[in-house]
KOLTI-423696 format. One record per residue: y, x, z of N, C-alpha, C in turn; residue in three letters. Coordinates in steps of 0.05 Angstrom, whole numbers, plus 5000, padded with zeros to 4 digits. Layout:
% residues N
<ny Y | nx X | nz Z | cay Y | cax X | caz Z | cy Y | cx X | cz Z | rest ala> .
...
This chain:
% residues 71
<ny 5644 | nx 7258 | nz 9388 | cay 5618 | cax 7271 | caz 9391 | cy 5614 | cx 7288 | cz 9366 | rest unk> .
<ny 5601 | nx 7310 | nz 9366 | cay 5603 | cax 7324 | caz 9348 | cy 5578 | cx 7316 | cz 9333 | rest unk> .
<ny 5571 | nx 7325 | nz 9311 | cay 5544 | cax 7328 | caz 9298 | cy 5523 | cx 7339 | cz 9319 | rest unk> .
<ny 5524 | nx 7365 | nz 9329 | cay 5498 | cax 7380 | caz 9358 | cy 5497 | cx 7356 | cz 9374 | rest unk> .
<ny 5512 | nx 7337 | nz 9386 | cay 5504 | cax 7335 | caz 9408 | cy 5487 | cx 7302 | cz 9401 | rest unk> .
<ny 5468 | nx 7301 | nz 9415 | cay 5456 | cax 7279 | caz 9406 | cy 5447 | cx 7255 | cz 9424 | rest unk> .
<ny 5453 | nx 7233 | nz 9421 | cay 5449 | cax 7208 | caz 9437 | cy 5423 | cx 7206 | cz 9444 | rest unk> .
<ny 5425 | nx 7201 | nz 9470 | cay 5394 | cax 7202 | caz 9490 | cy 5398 | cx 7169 | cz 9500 | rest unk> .
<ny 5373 | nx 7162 | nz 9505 | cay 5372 | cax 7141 | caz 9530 | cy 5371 | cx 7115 | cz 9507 | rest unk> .
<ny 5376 | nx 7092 | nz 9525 | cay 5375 | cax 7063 | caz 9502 | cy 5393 | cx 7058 | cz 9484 | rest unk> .
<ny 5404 | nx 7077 | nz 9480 | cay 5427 | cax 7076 | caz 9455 | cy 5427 | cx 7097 | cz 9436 | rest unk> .
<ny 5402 | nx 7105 | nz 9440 | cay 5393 | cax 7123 | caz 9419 | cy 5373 | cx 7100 | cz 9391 | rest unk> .
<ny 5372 | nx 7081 | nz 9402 | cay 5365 | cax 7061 | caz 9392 | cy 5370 | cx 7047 | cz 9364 | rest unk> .
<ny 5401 | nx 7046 | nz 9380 | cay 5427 | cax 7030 | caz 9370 | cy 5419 | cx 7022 | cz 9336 | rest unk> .
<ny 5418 | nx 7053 | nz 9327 | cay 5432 | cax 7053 | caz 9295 | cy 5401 | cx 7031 | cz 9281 | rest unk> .
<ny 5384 | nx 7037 | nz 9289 | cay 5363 | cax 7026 | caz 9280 | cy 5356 | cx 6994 | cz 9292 | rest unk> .
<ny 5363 | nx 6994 | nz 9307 | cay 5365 | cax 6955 | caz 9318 | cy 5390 | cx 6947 | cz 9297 | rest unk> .
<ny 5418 | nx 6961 | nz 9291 | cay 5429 | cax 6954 | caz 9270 | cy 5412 | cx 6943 | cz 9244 | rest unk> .
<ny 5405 | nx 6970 | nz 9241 | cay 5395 | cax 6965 | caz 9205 | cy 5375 | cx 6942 | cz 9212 | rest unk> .
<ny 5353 | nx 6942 | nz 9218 | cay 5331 | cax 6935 | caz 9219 | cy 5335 | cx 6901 | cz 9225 | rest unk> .
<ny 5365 | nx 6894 | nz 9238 | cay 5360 | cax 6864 | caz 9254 | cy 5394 | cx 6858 | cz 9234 | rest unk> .
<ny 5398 | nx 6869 | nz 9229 | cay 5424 | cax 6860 | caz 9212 | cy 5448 | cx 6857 | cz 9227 | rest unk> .
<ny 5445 | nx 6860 | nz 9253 | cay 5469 | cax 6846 | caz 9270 | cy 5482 | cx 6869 | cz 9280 | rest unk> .
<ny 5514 | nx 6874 | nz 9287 | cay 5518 | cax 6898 | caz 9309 | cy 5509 | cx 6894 | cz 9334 | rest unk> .
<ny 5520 | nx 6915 | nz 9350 | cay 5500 | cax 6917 | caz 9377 | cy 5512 | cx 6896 | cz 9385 | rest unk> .
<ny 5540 | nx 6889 | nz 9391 | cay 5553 | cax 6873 | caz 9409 | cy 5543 | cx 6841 | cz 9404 | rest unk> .
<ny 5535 | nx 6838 | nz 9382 | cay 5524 | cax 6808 | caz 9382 | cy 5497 | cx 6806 | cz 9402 | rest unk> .
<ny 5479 | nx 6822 | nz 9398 | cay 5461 | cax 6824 | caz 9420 | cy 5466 | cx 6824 | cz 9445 | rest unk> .
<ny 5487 | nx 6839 | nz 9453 | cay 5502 | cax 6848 | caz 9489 | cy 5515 | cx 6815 | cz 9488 | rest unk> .
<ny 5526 | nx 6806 | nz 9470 | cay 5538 | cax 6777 | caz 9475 | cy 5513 | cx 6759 | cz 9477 | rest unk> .
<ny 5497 | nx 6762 | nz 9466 | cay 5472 | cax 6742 | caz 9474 | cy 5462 | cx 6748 | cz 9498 | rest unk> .
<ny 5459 | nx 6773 | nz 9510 | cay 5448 | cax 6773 | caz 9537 | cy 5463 | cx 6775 | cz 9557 | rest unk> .
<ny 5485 | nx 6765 | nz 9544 | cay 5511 | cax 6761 | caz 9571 | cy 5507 | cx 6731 | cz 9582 | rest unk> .
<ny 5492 | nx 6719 | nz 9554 | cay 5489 | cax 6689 | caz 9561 | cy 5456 | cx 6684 | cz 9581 | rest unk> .
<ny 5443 | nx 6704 | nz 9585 | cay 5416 | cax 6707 | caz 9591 | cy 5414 | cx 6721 | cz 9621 | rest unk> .
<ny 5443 | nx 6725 | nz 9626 | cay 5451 | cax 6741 | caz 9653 | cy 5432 | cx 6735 | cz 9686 | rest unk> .
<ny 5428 | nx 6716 | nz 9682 | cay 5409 | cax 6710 | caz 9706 | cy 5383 | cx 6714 | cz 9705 | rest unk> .
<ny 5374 | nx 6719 | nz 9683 | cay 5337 | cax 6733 | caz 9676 | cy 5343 | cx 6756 | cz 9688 | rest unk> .
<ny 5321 | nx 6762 | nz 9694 | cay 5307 | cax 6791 | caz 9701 | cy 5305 | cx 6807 | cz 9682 | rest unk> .
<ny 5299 | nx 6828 | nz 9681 | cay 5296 | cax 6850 | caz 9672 | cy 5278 | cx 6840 | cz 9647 | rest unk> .
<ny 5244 | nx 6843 | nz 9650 | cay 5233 | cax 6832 | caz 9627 | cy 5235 | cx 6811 | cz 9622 | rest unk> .
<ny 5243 | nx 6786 | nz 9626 | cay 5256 | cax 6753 | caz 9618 | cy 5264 | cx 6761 | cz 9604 | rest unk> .
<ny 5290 | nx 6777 | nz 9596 | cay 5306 | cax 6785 | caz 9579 | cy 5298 | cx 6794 | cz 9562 | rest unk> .
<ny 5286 | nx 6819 | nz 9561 | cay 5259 | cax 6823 | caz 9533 | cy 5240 | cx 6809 | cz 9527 | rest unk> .
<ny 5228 | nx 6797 | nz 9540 | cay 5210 | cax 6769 | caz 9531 | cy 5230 | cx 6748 | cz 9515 | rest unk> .
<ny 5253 | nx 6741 | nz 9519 | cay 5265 | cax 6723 | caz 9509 | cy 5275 | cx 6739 | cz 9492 | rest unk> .
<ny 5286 | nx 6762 | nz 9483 | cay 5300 | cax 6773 | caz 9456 | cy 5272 | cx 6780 | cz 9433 | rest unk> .
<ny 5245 | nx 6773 | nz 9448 | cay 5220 | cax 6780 | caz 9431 | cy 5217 | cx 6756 | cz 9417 | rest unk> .
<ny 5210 | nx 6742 | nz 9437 | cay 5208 | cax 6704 | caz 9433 | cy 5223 | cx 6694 | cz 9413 | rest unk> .
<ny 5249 | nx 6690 | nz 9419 | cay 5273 | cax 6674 | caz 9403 | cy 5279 | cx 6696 | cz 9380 | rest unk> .
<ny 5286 | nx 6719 | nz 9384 | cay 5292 | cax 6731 | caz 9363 | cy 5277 | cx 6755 | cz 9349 | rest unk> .
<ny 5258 | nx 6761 | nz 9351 | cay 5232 | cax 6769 | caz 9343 | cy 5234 | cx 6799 | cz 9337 | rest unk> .
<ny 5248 | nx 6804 | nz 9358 | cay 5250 | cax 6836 | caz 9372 | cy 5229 | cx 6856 | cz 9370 | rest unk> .
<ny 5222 | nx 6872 | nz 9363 | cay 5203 | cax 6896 | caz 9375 | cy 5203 | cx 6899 | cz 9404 | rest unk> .
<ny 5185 | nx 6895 | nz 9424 | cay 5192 | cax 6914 | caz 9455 | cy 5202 | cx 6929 | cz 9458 | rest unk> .
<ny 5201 | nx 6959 | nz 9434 | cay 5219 | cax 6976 | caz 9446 | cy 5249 | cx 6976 | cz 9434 | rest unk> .
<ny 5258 | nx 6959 | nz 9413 | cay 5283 | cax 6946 | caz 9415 | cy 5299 | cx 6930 | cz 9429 | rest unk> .
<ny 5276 | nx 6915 | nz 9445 | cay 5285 | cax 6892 | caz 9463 | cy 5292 | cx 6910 | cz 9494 | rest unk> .
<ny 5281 | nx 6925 | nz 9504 | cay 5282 | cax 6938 | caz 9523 | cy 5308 | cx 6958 | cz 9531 | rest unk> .
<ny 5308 | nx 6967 | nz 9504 | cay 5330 | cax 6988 | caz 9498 | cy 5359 | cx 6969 | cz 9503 | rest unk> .
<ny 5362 | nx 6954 | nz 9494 | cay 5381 | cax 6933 | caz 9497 | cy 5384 | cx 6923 | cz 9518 | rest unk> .
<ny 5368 | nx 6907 | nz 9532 | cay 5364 | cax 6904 | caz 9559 | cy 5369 | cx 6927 | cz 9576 | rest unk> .
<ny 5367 | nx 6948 | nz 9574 | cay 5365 | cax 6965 | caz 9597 | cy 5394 | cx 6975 | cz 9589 | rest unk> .
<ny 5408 | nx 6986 | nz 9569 | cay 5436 | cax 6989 | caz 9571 | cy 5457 | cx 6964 | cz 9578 | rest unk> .
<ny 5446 | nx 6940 | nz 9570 | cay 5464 | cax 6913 | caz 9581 | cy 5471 | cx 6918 | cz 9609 | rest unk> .
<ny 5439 | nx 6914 | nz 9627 | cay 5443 | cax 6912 | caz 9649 | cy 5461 | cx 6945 | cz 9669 | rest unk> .
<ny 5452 | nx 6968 | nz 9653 | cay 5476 | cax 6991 | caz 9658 | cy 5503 | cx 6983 | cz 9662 | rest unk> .
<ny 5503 | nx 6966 | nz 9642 | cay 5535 | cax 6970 | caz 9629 | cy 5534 | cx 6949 | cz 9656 | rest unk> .
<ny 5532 | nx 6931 | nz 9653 | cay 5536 | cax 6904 | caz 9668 | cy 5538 | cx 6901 | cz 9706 | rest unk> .
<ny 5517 | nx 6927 | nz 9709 | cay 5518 | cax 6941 | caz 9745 | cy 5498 | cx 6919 | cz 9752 | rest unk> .
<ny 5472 | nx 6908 | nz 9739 | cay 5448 | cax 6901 | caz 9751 | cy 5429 | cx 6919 | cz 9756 | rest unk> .
């Protein structure tokens, strides 16, 4: 990717759920691999709950999981 072109959508997120939560992304995508049968907001309610998420970090995550995942 070059420098111009710029990341759109819930992974525009990414770099800042990094810094901000200490973890890489994939530890998160591995936690909600374990959370696979929640719904849509279950899943952000529970990454708010247990791990004390922002909504619009928790969402962003959630919503590219379940992309990636074909829910």
């Amino acid at each position: 990717m070059t420098h111009q072109e710029k990341v759109k959508g819930p992974a525009s997120y990414f770099p800042a759920i990094e810094k901000k939560y200490g973890h890489p992304i994939e530890h998160w995508l591995d936690l909600l691999q374990q959370q696979r049968a929640m719904k849509h907001m279950e899943m952000v309610a529970w990454l708010k709950n247990e791990h004390e998420l922002g909504h619009g970090h928790a969402n962003a995550l959630v919503a590219h999981f379940r992309k990636q995942e074909g829910l």
